[in-house]
C-alpha positions in Angstrom: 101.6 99.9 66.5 104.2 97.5 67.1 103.6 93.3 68.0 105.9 92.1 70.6 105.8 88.7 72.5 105.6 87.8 76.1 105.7 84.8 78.5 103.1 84.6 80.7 102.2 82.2 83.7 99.2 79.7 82.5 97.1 80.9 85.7 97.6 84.2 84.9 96.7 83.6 81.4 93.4 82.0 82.7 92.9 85.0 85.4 93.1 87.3 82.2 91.1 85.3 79.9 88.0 85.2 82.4 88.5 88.7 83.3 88.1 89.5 79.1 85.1 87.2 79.4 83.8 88.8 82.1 84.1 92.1 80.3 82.9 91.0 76.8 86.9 92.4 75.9 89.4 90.1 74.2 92.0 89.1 75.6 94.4 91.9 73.8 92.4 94.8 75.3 92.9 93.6 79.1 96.4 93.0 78.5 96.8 96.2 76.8 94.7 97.9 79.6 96.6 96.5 82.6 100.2 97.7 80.6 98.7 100.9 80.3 98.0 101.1 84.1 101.2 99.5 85.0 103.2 102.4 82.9 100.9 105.5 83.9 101.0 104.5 87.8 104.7 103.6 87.2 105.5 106.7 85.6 103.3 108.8 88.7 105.4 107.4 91.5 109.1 107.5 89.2 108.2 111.6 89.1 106.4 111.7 92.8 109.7 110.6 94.5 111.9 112.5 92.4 109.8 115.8 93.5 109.6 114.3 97.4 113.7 113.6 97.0 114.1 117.2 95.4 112.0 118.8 98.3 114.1 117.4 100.3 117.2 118.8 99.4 116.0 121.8 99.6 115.0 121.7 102.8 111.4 121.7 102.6 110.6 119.0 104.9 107.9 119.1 108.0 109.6 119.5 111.6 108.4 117.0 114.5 105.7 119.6 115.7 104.1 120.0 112.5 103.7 116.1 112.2 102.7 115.9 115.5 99.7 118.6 115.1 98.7 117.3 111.7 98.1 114.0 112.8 96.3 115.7 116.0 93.4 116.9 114.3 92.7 113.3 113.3 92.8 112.6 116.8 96.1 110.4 116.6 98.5 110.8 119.0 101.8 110.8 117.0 104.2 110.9 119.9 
């Protein structure tokens, strides 16, 4: 594991110390844990529009009707 140093606001600081406290975590483990987070959810939707752009070019897109009676059986009227 390697250290590295960040600057971070004061009343975020404070919003992450209480949030430890609240916890019973230190401080290390929230900041650690929202990184974490950041990185997996980051690294979900980097790989979910590269798929969605991909479908794309191939042409695997809904047409207008499909959208239309998808949203229809939630009882929306999508036109």
């Amino acid at each position: 594991m390697k250290a590295t140093t960040v600057r971070i606001e004061d009343n975020m600081l404070e919003r992450i110390d209480r949030l430890a406290q609240t916890m019973s975590r230190p401080r290390s483990w929230v900041i650690k844990e929202a990184i974490s987070r950041f990185v997996e959810y980051e690294e979900w939707f980097v790989k979910e529009v590269k798929d969605g752009l991909q479908e794309v070019e191939q042409g695997e897109t809904a047409t207008a009707e499909e959208i239309v009676d998808a949203f229809g059986k939630w009882g929306v009227d999508a036109r």
